[in-house]
TORPA-545308 format. One record per residue (C-alpha): residue number from 1; x negated, y, z negated. Coordinates in steps of 0.05 Angstrom, whole numbers. Example, Ala and Ser with C-alpha at 12.3 -4.5 7.8 and 13.67 -1.06 7.14 Angstrom:
[1 [-246 -90 -156]]
[2 [-273 -21 -143]]
// end
This chain:
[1 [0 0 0]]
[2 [-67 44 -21]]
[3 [-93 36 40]]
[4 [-39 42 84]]
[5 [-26 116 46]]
[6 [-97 128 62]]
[7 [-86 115 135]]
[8 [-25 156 141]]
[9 [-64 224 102]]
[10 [-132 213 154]]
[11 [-79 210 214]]
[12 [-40 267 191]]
[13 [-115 303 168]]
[14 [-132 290 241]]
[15 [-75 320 273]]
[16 [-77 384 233]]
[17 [-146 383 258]]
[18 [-127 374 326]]
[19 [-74 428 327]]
[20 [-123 478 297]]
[21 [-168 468 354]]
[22 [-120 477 406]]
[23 [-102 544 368]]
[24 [-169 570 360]]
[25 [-197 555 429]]
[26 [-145 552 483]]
[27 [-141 621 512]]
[28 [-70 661 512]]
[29 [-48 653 579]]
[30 [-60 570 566]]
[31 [-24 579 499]]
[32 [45 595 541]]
[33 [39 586 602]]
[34 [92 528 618]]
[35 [68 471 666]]
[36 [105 413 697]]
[37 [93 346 672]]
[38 [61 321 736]]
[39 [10 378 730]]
[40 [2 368 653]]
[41 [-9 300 654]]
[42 [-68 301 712]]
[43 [-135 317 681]]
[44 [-160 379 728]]
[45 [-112 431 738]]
[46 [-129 473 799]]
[47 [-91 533 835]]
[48 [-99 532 905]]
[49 [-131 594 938]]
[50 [-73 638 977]]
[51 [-88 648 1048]]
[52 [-139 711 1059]]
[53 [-82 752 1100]]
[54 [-36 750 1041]]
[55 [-90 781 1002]]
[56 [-109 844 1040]]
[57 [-88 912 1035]]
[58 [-76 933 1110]]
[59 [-28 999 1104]]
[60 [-7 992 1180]]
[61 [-63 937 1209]]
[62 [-54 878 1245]]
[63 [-57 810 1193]]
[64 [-122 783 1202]]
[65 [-121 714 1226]]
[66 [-148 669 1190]]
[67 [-99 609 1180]]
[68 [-113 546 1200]]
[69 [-70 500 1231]]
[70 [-29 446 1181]]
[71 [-72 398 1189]]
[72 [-136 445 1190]]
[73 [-114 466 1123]]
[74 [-106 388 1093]]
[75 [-174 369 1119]]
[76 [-214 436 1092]]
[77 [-172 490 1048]]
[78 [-225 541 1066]]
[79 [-207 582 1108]]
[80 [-225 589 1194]]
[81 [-281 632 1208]]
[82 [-270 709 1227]]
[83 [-255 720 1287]]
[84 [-276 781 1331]]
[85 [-255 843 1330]]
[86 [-237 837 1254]]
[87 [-192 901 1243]]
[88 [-234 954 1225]]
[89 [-218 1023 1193]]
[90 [-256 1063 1252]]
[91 [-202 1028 1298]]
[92 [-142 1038 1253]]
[93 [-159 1102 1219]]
[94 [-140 1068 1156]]
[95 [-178 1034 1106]]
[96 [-164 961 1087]]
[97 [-191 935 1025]]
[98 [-187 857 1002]]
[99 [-143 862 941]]
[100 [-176 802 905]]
[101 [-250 802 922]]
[102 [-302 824 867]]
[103 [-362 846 886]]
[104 [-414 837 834]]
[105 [-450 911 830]]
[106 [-511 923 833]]
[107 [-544 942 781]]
[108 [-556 1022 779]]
[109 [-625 1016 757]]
[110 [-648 967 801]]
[111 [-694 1024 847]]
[112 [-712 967 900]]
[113 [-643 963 924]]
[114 [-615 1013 979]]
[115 [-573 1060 954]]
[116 [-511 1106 980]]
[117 [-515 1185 974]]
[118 [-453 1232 1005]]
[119 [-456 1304 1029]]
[120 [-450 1352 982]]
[121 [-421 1416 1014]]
[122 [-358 1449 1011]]
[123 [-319 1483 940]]
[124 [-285 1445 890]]
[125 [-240 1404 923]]
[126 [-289 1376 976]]
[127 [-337 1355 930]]
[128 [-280 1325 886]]
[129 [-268 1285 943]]
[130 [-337 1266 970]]
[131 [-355 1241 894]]
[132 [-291 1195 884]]
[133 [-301 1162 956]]
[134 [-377 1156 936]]
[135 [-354 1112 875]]
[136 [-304 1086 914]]
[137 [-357 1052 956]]
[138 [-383 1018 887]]
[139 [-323 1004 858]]
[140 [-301 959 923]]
[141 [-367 929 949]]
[142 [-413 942 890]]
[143 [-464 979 930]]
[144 [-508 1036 882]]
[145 [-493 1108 886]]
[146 [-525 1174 870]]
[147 [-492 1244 876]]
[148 [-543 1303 897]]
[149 [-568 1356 848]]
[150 [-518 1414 872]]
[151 [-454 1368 863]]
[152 [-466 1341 805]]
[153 [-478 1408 775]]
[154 [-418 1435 802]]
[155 [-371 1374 782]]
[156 [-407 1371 709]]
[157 [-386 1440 701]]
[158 [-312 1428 712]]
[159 [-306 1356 685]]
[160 [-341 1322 625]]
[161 [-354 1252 656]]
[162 [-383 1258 718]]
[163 [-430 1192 707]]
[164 [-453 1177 779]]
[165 [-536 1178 776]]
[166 [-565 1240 804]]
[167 [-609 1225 868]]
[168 [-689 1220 833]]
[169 [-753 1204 875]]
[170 [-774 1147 833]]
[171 [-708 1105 839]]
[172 [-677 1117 905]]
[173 [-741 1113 942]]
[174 [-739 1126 1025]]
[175 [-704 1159 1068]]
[176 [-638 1136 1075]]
[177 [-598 1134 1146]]
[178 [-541 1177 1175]]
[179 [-476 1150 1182]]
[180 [-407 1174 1172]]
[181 [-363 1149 1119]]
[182 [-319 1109 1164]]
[183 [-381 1072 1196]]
[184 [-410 1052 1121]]
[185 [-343 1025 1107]]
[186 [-333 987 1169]]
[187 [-408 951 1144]]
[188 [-392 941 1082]]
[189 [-321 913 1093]]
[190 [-337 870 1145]]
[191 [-400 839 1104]]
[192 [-347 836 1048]]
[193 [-296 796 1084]]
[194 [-348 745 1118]]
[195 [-385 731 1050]]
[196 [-317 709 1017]]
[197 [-309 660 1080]]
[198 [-375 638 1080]]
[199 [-377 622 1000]]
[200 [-301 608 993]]
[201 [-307 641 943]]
[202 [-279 715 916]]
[203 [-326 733 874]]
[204 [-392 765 920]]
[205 [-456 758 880]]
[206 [-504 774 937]]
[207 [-510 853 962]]
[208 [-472 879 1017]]
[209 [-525 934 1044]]
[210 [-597 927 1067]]
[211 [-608 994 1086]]
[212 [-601 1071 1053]]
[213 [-545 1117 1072]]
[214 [-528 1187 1071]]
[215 [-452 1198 1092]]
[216 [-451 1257 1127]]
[217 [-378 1279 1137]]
[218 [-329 1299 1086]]
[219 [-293 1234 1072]]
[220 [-221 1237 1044]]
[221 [-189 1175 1047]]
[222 [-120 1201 1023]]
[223 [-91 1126 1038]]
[224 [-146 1090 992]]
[225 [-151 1155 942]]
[226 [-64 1144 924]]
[227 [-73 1067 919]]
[228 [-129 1067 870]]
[229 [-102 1136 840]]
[230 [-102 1114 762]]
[231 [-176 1098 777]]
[232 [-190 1177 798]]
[233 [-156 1205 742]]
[234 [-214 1167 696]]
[235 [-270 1198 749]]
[236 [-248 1265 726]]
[237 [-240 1292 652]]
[238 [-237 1361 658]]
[239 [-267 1394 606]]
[240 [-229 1417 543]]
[241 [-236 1493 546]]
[242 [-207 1496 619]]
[243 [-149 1442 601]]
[244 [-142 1495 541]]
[245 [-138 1553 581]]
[246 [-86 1521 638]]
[247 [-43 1498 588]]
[248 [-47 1568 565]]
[249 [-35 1598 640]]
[250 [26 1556 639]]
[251 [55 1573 566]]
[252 [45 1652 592]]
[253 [86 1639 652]]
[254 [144 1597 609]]
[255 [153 1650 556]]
[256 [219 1683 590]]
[257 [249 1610 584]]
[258 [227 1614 505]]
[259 [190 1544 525]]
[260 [119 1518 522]]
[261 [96 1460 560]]
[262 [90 1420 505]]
[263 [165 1445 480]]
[264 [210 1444 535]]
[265 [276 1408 557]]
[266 [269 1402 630]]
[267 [216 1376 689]]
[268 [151 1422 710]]
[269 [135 1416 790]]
[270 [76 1450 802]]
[271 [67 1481 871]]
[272 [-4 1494 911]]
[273 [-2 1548 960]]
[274 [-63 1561 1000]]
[275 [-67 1628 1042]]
[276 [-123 1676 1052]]
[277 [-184 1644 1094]]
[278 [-132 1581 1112]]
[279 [-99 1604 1159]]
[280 [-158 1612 1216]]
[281 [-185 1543 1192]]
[282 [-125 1499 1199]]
[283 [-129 1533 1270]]
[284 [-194 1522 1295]]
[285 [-185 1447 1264]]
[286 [-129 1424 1276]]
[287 [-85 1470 1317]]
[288 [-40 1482 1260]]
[289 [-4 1546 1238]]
[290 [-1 1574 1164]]
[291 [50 1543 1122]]
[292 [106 1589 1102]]
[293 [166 1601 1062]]
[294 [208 1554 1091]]
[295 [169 1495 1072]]
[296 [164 1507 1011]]
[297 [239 1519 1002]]
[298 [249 1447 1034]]
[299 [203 1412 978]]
[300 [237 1453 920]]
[301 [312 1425 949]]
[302 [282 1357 957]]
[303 [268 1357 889]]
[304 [334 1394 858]]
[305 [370 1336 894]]
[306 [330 1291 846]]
[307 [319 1328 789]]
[308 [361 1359 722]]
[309 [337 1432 719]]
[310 [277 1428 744]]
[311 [225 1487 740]]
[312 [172 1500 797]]
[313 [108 1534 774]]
[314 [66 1556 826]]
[315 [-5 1569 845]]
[316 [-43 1603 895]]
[317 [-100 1645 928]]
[318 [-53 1690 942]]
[319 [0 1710 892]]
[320 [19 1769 915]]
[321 [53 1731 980]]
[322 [79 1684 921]]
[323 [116 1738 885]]
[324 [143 1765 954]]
[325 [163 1694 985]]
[326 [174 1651 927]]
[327 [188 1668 865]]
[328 [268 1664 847]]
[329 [291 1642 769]]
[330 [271 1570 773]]
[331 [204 1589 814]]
[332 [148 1628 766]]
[333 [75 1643 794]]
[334 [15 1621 744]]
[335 [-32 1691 752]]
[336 [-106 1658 747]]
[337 [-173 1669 775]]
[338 [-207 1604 760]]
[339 [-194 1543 819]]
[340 [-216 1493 757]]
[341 [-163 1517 719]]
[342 [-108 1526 770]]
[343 [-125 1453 789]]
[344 [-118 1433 720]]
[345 [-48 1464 710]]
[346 [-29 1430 774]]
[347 [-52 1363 751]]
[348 [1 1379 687]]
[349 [57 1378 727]]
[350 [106 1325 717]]
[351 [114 1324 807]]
[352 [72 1362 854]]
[353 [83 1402 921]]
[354 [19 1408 966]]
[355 [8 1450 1026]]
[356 [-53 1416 1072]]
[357 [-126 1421 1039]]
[358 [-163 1377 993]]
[359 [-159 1419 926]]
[360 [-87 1422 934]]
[361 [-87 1335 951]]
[362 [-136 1327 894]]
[363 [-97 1367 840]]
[364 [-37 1336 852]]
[365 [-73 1266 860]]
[366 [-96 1283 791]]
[367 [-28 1283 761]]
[368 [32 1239 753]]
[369 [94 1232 790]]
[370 [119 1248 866]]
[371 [81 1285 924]]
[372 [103 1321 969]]
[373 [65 1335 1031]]
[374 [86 1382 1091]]
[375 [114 1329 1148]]
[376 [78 1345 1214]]
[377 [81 1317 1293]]
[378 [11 1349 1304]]
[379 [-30 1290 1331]]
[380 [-103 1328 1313]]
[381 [-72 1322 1237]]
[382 [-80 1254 1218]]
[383 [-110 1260 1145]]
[384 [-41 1231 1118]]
[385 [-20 1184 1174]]
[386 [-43 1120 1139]]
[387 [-13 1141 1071]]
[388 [49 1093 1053]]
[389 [65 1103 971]]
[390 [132 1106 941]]
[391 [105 1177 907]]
[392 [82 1208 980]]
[393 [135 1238 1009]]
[394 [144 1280 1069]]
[395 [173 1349 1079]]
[396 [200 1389 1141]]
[397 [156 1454 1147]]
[398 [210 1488 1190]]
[399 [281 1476 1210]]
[400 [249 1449 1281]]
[401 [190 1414 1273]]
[402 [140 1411 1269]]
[403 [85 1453 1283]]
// end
């Protein structure tokens, strides 16, 4: 009787043991994640890898082909080698990423590899731009960056993260090549794509460059900036004494509504308006006239249709044309002198109207909510064609269009 007590407190001892393991060691998703017997009972577990073309981000692309046939696919799950032309961004005009590769990066300190620098001219938004599609480049295919001495220095004094390595003799050694933005990325996803076929595997250890760059164009992939856009709001931090001054900018404006932006009982849509030196540029580059007040009286209906009371805080270059145009008792104008700080108080609002330049994509990019963009037929103006987000909407600039 003794011993058959004994047996029955070791196998109970044993199972408590048992459980406890299972507890400690299994990870969460194992924990409760329900599987059918069949599957629980066989002793590897194993999720097949989903076809490549269900994988990739195309935003108007042709699938690539890659599936094999039925029977291909029972013999050898990989999948069938590339085949030429593999869609490319310099043939689309959009940028394609593959959703569920990882490319290891390399390490930033490691001054044998080549390395990827970016133009640095232009104002604010330009550079804004130029940095994130820089990092862009190592976020996707892992490749090292540096940013060059006068944009750094101009970012840093805006934003108190700017972490991208500063170009130095002793670690990005050579001269690196020209190329344009869309040309690196056309290497680098291509080299991306066939090292996932050629390993079967989605994790890329190996580096995807050989050589140096210097991207010499302004890059602005609007299309790639909106679908990794919770990844630039951590790029830029702006720093706390121009958040503390916009904030203050937009309390001045919302005293006649005795409201504050942090105390207030209906939706902020902040509203860029570029004039001044704009209107020859969008001319001589893309054959497009100024914006004017028709526009932006399209985006503020489009978003009383949608919103309670909403409250459309506006700024601009040019105020002056502001207070003539715009301003009515749901539109005020923000009276500031400092582009950091307008940005800033756009990147508050709770939705965002943009005329056509990079500051005004960028600050609105920076916030949360809707876009609105002015909708235009112009085929030279392309910079939003690829975009396709549930938050990018487009806006008649005119009651004919669209010019």
């Amino acid at each position: 009787m003794a011993t058959l007590r004994q047996k029955t407190i070791l196998a109970l001892g044993l199972g408590f043991l048992c459980l406890v393991y299972v507890l400690l060691f299994l990870k969460p998703s194992d924990k409760h994640r329900w599987l059918p017997k069949d599957v629980a009972n066989s002793t590897v577990f194993q999720l097949p890898k989903a076809a490549l073309e269900n994988l990739v981000i195309y935003r108007n692309l042709p699938v690539l082909n890659t599936t094999a046939s039925r029977t291909n696919e029972q013999e050898d799950p990989r999948p069938s080698p590339l085949k030429d032309p593999l869609p490319l961004p310099s043939q689309s005009g959009c940028f394609p990423y593959l959703s569920e590769l990882h490319v290891q990066p390399v390490p930033e300190h490691d001054c044998d590899q080549p390395y990827v620098t970016v133009n640095q001219a232009g104002r604010l938004g330009n550079k804004m731009c130029q940095y994130a599609s820089l990092y862009l480049l190592r976020h996707l295919f892992g490749v090292r960056v540096s940013t060059l001495d006068q944009m750094h220095a101009t970012l840093d004094k805006f934003f108190k993260n700017i972490v991208t390595p500063v170009k130095k003799p002793d670690c990005f050694v050579g001269k690196a090549k020209g190329i344009s933005y869309m040309g690196l990325y056309d290497k680098l996803y291509r080299a991306a794509a066939r090292a996932w076929i050629n390993t079967n595997s989605s994790v890329i250890i190996e580096p995807l460059l050989d050589t140096s760059y210097h991207i010499h164009d302004f890059p602005e992939p609007r299309d790639l900036f909106l679908e990794h856009r919770k990844l630039i709001h951590t790029l830029f931090k702006f720093r706390d004494e121009v958040m503390k001054n916009a904030v203050q900018n937009i309390n001045n404006a919302l005293k006649s509504f005795n409201a504050t932006y942090h105390q207030r009982d209906f939706p902020i849509v902040t509203v860029h308006v570029r004039r001044t030196d704009y209107e020859k540029h969008m001319k001589k580059l893309f054959n497009l006239t100024q914006l004017g007040k028709l526009y932006y009286t399209n985006a503020f209906e489009f978003y009383k249709k949608r919103l309670k009371r909403p409250l459309f805080l506006v700024v601009s270059d040019d105020p002056k044309w502001c207070r003539e145009n715009l301003q009515a008792k749901d539109v005020l104008v923000i009276a500031s002198k400092i582009s950091a700080e307008d940005m800033a108080a756009m990147s508050l609002g709770d939705h965002h109207i943009t005329s056509y330049g990079t500051f005004s994509f960028m600050a609105a990019l920076m916030g949360n909510g809707n876009i609105t963009h002015p909708l235009t037929t112009n085929p030279r103006y392309n910079l939003v064609r690829c975009v396709d987000s549930p938050v990018f909407h487009r806006v008649p600039r005119s009651d004919k269009q669209e010019y």
